[in-house]
C-alpha positions in Angstrom: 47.4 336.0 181.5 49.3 335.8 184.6 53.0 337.3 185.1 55.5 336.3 187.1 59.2 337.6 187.3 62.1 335.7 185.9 65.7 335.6 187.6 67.7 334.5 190.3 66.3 333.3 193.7 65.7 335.9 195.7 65.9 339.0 193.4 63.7 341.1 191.8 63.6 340.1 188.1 62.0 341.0 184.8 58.1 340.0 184.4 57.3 337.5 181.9 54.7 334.8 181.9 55.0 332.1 183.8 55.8 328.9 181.4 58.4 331.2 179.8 59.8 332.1 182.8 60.9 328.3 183.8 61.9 328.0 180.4 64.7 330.9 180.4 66.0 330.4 184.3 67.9 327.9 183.7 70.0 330.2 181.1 69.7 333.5 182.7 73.3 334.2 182.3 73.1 334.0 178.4 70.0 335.4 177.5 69.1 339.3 177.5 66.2 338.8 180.1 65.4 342.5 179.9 65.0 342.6 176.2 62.9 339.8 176.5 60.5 341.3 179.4 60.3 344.3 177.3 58.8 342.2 173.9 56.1 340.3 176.4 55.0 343.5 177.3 54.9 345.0 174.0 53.0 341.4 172.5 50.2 341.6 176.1 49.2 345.4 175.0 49.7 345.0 171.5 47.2 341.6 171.8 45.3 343.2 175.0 41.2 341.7 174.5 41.8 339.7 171.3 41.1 336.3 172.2 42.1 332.6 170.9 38.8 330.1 169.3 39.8 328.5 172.8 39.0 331.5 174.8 42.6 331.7 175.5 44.2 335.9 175.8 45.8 335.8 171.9 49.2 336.6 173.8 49.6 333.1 175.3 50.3 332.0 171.8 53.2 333.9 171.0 54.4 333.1 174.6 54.0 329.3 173.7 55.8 329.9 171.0 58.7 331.7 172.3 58.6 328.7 175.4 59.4 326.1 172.8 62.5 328.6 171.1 63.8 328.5 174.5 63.3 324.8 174.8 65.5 324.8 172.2 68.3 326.9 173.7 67.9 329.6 171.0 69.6 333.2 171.3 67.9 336.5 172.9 66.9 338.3 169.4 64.9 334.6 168.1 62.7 334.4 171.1 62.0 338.3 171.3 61.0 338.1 167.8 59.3 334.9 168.6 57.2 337.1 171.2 56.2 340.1 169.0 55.7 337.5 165.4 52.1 338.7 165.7 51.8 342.1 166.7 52.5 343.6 163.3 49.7 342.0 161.7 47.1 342.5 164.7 47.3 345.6 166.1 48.8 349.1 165.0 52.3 348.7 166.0 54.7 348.9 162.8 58.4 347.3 161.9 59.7 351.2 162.4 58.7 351.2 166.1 59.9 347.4 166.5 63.3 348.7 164.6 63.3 351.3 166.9 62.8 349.4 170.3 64.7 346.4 169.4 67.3 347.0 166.3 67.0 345.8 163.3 67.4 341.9 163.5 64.7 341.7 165.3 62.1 343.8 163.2 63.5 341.9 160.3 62.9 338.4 161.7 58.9 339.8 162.2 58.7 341.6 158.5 59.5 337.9 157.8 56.9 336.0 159.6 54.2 338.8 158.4 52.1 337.9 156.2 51.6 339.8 152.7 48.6 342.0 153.0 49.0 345.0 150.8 48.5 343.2 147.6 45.3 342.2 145.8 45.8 338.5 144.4 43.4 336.4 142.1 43.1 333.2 144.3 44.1 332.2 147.8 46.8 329.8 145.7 48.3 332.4 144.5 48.3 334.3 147.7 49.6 331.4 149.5 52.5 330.5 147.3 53.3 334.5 147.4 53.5 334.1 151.2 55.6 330.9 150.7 57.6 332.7 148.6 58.2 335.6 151.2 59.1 333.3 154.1 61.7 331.6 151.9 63.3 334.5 150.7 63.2 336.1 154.6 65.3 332.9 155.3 67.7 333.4 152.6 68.2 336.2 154.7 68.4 335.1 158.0 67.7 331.3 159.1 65.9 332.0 162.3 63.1 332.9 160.8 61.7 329.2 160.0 62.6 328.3 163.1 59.9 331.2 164.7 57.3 329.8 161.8 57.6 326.1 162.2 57.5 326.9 166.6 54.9 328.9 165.9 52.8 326.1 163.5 53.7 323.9 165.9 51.7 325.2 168.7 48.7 325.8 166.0 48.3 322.2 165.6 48.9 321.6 169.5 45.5 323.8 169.8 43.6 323.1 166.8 40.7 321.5 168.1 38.6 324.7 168.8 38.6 325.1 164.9 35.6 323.9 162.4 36.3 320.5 160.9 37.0 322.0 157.3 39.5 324.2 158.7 41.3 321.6 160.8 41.7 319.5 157.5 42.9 322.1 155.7 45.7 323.3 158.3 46.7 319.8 159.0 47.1 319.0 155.4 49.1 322.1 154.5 51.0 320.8 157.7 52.0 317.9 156.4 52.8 318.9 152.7 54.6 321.9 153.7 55.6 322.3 157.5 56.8 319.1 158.0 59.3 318.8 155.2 60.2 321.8 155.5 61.3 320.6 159.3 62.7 317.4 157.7 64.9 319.4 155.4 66.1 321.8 158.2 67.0 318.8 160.5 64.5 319.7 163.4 63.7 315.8 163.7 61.7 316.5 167.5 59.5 319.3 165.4 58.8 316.8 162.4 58.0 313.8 164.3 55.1 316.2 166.2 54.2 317.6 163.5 53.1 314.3 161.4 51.7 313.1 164.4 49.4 316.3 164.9 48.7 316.1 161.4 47.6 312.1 161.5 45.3 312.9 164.0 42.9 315.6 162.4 43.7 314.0 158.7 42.9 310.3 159.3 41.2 310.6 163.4 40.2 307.2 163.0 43.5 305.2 161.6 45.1 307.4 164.5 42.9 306.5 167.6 43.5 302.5 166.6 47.0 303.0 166.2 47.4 305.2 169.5 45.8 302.0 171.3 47.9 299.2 169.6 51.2 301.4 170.8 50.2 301.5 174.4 49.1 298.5 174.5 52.9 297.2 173.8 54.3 299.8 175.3 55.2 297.3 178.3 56.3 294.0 175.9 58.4 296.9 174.1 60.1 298.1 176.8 60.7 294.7 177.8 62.2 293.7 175.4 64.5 296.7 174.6 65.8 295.9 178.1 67.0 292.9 176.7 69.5 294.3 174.6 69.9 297.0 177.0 71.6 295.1 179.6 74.5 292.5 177.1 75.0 296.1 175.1 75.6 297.6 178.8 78.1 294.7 179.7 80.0 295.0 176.4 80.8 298.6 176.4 81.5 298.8 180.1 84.2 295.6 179.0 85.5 297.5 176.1 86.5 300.8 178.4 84.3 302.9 176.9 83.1 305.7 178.9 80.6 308.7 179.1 78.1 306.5 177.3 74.2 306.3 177.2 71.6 303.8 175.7 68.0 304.5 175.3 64.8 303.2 174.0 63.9 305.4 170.8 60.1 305.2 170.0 59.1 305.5 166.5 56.5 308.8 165.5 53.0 307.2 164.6 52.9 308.5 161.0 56.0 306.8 160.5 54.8 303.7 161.9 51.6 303.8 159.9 53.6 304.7 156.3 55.0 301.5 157.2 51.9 299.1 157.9 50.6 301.1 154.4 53.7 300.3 152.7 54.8 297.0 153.3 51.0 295.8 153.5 51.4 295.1 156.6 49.5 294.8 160.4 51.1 296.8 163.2 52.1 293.3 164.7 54.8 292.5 161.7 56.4 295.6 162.1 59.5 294.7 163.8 61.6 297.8 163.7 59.7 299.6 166.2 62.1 298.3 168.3 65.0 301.0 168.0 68.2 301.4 170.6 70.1 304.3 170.7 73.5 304.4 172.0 75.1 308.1 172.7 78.4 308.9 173.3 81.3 311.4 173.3 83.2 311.1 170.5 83.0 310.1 166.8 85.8 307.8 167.8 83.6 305.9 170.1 81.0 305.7 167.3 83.1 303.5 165.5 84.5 301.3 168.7 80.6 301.0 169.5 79.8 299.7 166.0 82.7 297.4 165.5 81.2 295.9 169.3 78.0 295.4 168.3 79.0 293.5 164.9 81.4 291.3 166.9 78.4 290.2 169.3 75.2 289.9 167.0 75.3 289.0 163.5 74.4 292.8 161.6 72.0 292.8 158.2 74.5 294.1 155.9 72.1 295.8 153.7 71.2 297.8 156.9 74.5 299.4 157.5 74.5 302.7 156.9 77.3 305.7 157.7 75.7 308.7 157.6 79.3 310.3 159.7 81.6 310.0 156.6 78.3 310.8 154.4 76.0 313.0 156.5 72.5 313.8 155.0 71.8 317.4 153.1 70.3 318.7 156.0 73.1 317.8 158.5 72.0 314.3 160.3 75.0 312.4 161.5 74.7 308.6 162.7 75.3 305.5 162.4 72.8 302.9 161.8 72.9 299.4 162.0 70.3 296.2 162.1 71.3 293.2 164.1 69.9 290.0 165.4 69.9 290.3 168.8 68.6 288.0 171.9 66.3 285.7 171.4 66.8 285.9 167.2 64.7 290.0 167.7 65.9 292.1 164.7 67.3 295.3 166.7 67.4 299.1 164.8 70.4 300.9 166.6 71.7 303.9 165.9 75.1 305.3 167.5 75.8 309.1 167.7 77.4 311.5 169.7 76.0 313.8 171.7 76.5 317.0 169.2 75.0 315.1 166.6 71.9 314.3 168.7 71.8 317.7 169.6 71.9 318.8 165.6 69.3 315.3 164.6 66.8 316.7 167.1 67.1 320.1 166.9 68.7 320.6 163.0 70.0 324.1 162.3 68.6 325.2 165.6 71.5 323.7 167.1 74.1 325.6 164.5 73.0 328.9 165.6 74.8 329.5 168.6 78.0 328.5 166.6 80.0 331.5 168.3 79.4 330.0 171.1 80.0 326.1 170.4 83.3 327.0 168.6 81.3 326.8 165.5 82.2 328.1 162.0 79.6 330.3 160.0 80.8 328.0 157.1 79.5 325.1 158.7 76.0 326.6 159.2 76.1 327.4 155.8 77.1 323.9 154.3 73.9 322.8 155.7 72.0 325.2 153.9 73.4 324.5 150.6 70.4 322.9 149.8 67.9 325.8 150.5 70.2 328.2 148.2 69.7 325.6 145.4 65.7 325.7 146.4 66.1 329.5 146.2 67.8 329.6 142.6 64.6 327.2 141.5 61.8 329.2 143.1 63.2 332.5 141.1 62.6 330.9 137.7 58.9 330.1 138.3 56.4 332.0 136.3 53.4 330.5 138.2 52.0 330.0 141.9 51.4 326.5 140.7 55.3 325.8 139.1 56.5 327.4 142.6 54.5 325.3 144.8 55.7 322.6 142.6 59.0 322.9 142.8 58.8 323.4 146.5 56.7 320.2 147.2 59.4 318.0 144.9 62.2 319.5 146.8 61.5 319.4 150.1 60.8 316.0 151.3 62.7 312.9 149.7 64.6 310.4 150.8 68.4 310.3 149.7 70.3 308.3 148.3 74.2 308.6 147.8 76.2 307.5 144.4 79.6 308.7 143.1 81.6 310.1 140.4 83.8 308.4 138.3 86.3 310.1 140.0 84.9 309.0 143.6 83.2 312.1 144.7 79.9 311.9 146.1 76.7 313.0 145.1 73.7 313.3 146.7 70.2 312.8 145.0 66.5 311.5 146.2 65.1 308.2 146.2 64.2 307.5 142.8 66.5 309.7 140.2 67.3 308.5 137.2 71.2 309.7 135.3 69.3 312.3 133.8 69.0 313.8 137.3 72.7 313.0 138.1 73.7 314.5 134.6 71.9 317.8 135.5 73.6 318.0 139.0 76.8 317.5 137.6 76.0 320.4 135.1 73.4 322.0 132.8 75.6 321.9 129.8 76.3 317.7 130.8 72.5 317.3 131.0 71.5 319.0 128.0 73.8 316.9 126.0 73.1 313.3 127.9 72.9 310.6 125.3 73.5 307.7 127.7 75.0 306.5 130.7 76.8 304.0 132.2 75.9 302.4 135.8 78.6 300.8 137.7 80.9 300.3 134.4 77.7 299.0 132.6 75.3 300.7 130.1 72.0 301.4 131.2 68.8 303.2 130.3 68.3 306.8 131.1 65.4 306.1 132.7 66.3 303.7 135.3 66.4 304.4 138.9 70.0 304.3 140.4 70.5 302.8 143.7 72.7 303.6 146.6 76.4 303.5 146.3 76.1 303.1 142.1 79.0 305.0 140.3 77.5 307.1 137.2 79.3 308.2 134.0 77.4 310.4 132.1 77.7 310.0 127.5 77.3 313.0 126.1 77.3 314.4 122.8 77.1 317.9 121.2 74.0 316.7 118.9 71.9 315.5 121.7 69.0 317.5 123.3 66.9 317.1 125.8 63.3 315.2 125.1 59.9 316.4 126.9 59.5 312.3 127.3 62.5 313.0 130.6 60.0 315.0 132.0 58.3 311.6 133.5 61.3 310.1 134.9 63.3 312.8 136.5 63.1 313.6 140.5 64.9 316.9 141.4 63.4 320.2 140.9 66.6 321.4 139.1 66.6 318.6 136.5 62.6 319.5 135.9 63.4 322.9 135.6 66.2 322.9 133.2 64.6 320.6 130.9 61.3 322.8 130.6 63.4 325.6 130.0 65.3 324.4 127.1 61.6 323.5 125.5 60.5 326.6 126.3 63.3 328.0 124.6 63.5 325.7 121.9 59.8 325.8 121.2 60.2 329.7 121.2 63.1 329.4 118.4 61.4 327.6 116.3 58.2 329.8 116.5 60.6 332.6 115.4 61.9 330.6 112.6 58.6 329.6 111.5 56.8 333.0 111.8 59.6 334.9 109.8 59.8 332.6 106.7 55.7 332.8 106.8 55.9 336.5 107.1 58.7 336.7 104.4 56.6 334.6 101.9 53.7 336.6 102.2 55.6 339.8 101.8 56.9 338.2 98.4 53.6 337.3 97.5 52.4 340.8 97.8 55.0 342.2 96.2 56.4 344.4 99.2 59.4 345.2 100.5 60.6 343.5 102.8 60.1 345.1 106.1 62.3 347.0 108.1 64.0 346.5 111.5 62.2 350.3 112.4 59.1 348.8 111.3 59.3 345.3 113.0 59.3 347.7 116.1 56.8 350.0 115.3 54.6 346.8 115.0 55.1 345.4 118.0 54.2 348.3 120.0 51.1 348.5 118.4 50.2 344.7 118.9 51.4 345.1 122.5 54.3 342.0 121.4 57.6 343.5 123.6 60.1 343.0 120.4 60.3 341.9 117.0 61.4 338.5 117.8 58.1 338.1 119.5 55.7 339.0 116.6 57.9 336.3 114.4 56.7 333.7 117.3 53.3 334.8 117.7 53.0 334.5 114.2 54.3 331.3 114.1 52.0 330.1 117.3 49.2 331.5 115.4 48.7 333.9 118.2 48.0 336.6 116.0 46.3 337.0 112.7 48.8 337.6 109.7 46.5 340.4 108.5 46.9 341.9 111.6 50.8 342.0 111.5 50.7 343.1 108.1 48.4 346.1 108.6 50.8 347.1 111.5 53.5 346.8 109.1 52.3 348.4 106.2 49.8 351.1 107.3 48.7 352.1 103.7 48.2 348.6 102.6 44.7 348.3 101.1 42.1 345.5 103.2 41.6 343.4 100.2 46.1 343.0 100.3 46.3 342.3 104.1 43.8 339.1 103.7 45.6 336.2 102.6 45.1 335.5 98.8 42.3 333.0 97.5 43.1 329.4 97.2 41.7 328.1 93.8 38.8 325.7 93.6 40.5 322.2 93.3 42.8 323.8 96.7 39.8 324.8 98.4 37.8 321.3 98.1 41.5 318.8 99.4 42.3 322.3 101.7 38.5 321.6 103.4 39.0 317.8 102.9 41.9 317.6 104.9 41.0 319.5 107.4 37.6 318.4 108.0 38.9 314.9 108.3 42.9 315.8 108.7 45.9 313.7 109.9 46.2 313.9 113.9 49.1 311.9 115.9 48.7 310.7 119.5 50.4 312.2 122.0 52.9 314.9 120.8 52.1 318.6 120.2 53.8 320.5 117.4 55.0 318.0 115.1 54.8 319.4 111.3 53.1 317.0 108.7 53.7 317.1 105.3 51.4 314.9 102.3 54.3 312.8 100.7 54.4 314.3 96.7 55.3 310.4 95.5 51.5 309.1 96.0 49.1 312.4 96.9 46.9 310.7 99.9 43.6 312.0 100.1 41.2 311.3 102.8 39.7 307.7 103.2 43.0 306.6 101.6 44.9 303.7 104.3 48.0 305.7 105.0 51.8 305.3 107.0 53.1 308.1 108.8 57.4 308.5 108.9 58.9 311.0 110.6 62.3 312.4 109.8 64.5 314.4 111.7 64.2 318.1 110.7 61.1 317.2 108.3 58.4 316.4 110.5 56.1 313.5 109.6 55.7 312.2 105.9 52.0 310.7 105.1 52.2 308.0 102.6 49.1 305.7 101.1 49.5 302.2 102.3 48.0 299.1 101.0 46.4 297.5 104.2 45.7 298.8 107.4 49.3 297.3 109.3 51.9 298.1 112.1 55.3 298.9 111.1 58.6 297.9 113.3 61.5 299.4 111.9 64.9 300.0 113.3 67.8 301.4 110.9 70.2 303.7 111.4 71.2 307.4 109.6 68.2 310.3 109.9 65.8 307.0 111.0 66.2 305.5 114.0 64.5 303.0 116.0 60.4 303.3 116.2 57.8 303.2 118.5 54.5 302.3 117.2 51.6 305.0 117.1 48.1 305.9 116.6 47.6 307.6 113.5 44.9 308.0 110.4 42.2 310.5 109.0 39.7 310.5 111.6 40.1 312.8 114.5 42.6 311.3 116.5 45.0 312.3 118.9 48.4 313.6 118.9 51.1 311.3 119.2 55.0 310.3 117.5 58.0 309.5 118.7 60.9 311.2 117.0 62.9 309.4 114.1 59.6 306.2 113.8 57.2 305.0 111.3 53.6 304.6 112.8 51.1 302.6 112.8 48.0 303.1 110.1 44.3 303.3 111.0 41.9 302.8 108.0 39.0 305.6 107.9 35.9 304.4 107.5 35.4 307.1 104.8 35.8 306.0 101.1 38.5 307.4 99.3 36.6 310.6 97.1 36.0 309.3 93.6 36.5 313.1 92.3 40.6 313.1 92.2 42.1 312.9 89.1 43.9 309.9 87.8 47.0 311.6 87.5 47.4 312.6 90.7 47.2 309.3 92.1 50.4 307.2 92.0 51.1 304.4 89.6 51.1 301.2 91.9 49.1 300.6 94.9 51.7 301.8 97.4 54.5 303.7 98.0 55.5 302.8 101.8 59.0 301.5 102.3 60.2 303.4 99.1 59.8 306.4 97.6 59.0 307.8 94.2 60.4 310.2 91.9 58.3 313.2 90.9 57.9 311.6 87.3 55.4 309.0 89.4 56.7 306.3 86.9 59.4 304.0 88.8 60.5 303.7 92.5 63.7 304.9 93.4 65.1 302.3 95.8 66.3 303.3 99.6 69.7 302.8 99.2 69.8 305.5 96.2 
């Protein structure tokens, strides 16, 4: 790769390559030119006869990659690192020499973009979420380094095409997953918009080659017809005294044009807001005078309105939008913005970095990446590859939506989320306790989506708890997370609870003493279980055997005491009956079920299932096979029907509701005694007193 020297006309300058030399010229004065001739020449010897799939010298990557950081006006230390990205990984340079040569920033921007090597890992998942992992922590530290990753995927796609076709897929999906929310969520619209494209090309060739044709093929009526607004827009603002302003055509990114088509079910002919103006100005001011313009001359779509000034997105966009009918009836997309905020909506925190010298505030880099702490805080509570990748794929591309307090303050949430999200952003503690909500003064279902602009007061109660069923309508990472966590946790509880009163009973059985807290250690060393608490919950899981915990317990126990004691032989025939043929639920793990004492079901016997708060579900015999709709209030409450008989069924209850009955085909065993069946042909809807003789009514 040629070399050429960079500087001003006439002098002898420092050598850098060519394309990177334009690129810096023009902002010789503010970049280190020096320090950056010194990382090119590090990156050509370090890379010297590795070559690209394209035949390309390796080096003219990370020189691409550094061009577009200038492109983008970054600082000295982003494109040096930009140049050097690779060297660490491909040839025997180290981050102490890099440290050495160029400080620290700069090594630590390249320890960020390296890739994880020194650890062995059981799939390439969980090695890429690892990586993932790294890079996001790396920008917790210091922002510029996803600006040198997405530069430097950029350029990958640009020259993908040397790859095999499997590999090409597989980049350009991970692209458009991963890269190009990522760039989304940063505010690096120019990046994202290339990106999608690139990836639209190698993921669906064809659905992009038709598309690529259609757009030219208008290119000419489009322009056309932009002019058209172009020139009254022109007339009004010069009228109005507005000065310093600019109006261009904005051209919509393929993907985004094809979502649409995909979307609204439409051809690329109906899709009328490809036709986008842009008006930029100097002031936010002017934003306003332009907008109140427009409105006065063409009559506006008021559900198109937006103000993203007063209410800028999470990642820092600023505009405002608007949809008129202009000439000739055309519905016109405009935007209005100033020039910073185009700067910042084409180049996202790219354009905060040089905030020293823009009369920036580090506080207002920062507010932008509020988001990325909260993504951060998630990602640490992960206990999987999968759950990680999870969480980063939920949070990284959604569309907002804004709503408000009762108080008026504004929250922020994606496209979609229910008050259960909005209770969780409020607070863990309001959304753990959410037994309702009310939209816009009105009371509405958890479950419903809010819309733009709604105003959300969250019910809460110290007795409500959060149900696995929220799990299928919430939309934010954070609302996802807490709610698993408080099953985990509640599930773990109640394992505890459960394993110590079946540990307790047995020891009673056996006559022993009840063991120790010195013991309850000993034996969870030697079961490998961490702490007491967790041999309580393993024996309530069933993870472990109780034999085994009691042998760890009580080392001198004899064999024939650590086996649980014989059942007799009328136990052992219903114990084998019920759970040859037993009682499964649809759809819910973990419920308890308990064989109602008033009538003694056995299998083949028609039966009802209630459940009741702290008891788990009640199996009662029932006279016909039947569906039961009940509402009431106290430890009932309203039902859901369910699934629910001998056979082997699913699992499947909603909490506090009777359930439906399924009649086995098995006949009901002839061997039961007659005294252990109950006295009339059903019990459901009452229950009996132990003397089996008269029903006790409801109420008593």
């Amino acid at each position: 790769m040629t070399s050429t020297r960079a500087g001003t006309k006439g002098a002898a300058g420092p050598i850098l390559a060519p394309e990177l030399a334009k690129a810096v010229a023009a902002q010789h004065e503010r970049l280190d030119l020096d320090v950056l001739s010194r990382a090119y020449q590090i990156s050509a010897r370090a890379h010297q006869g590795q070559k690209r799939l394209s035949g390309d010298d390796f080096v003219s990557h990370s020189v691409a990659v550094a061009t577009i950081l200038a492109e983008q006006q970054m600082d000295t230390t982003t494109i040096a690192a930009a140049l050097l990205h690779d060297v660490v990984e491909d040839s025997d340079i180290t981050l102490d020499m890099l440290r050495r040569d160029f400080g620290n920033e700069v090594a630590d921007l390249v320890d960020g973009l390296t890739k994880i090597s020194t650890l062995n890992f059981r799939s390439t998942a969980e090695e890429q979420a690892e990586n993932y992992r790294k890079l996001l922590m790396s920008v917790a530290r210091d922002a510029r380094v996803i600006i040198i990753k997405l530069a430097d995927r950029l350029h990958n796609m640009r020259t993908l095409d040397p790859l095999p076709p499997d590999k090409r897929k597989r980049i350009a999906l991970e692209t458009r997953e991963l890269y190009a929310p990522l760039a989304h969520r940063f505010g690096m619209a120019g990046v994202k918009a290339e990106l999608e494209d690139l990836a639209f090309k190698y993921l669906e060739p064809d659905d992009y080659k038709q598309l690529a044709r259609q757009v030219k093929a208008r290119r000419v009526e489009r322009d056309r017809t932009i002019e058209r607004m172009r020139v009254p827009l022109s007339e009004e603002l010069r009228r109005s005294g507005i000065v310093g302003w600019e109006i261009v055509g904005r051209p919509k990114n393929l993907w985004s044009v094809f979502k649409k088509m995909k979307k609204r079910g439409k051809p690329f002919e109906e899709i009328y807001d490809l036709l986008a103006v842009r008006v930029l100005v100097n002031t936010i001011t002017d934003c306003y005078h332009v907008l109140g313009i427009i409105h006065h001359t063409w009559t506006p779509l008021q559900e198109r309105i937006k103000d993203y000034i007063a209410s800028p997105k999470s990642n820092g966009y600023q505009s405002l939008h608007t949809t008129v009918f202009g000439p000739g009836g055309q519905l016109y997309e405009i935007q209005i913005r100033s020039r910073d905020m185009h700067r910042t909506a084409e180049y996202g925190i790219a354009a905060h970095w040089l905030y020293k010298e823009n009369g920036k505030t580090a506080d207002e880099l920062d507010h932008h990446l509020s988001w990325f702490r909260q993504l951060i805080e998630l990602q640490q509570d992960a206990h999987s590859p999968e759950e990680f990748l999870e969480f980063l794929k939920i949070d990284l591309y959604q569309d907002e939506i804004f709503v408000f307090t009762p108080k008026g303050d504004v929250k922020r949430l994606p496209k979609g989320a229910t008050p259960i999200d909005f209770a969780f952003m409020v607070h863990t503690e309001v959304g753990q306790h959410c037994n309702g909500a009310r939209v816009n003064g009105r009371i509405s279902p958890l479950h419903r989506p809010l819309r733009n602009g709604d105003t959300i007061e969250v019910l809460t109660s110290p007795q409500a708890k959060p149900s696995r069923d929220w799990l299928a309508h919430v939309q934010t990472g954070r609302a996802r997370q807490k709610i698993r966590q408080w099953i985990k946790q509640e599930e773990q509880e109640r394992s505890v609870t459960l394993g110590r009163e079946i540990l307790a009973r047995e020891v009673r059985r056996r006559r022993l003493d009840p063991p120790t807290p010195e013991q309850l250690a000993q034996a969870a060393s030697a079961l490998s279980l961490g702490s007491p608490e967790q041999v309580e919950a393993s024996i309530g899981r069933g993870d472990v055997q109780l034999g085994q915990v009691l042998k760890a317990l009580y080392p001198d126990l004899p064999p024939e005491d650590q086996q649980a004691p014989k059942p007799t032989a009328f136990g052992r025939v219903i114990e084998r009956l019920r759970l040859g043929r037993g009682i499964k639920i649809h759809g819910v793990e973990g419920l308890m079920v308990r064989y109602a004492q008033c009538c003694q079901p056995v299998p083949g016997d028609p039966v009802v299932g209630y459940v009741t708060q702290g008891r788990g579900i009640s199996i009662h015999r029932s006279p016909v096979t039947r569906s039961v709709g009940w509402r009431s209030t106290g430890a009932r409450s309203r039902a859901k029907p369910s699934s629910f008989g001998w056979p082997s069924v699913a699992r499947t209850a909603a909490a506090c509701m009777p359930t439906s009955v399924r009649r086995s085909a098995a006949p009901a065993p002839t061997f039961a005694p007659r005294s252990w069946r109950p006295r009339t042909a059903s019990c459901s809807g009452r229950c009996w007193s132990k003397s089996r003789i008269r029903p006790i009514s409801r109420r008593s």
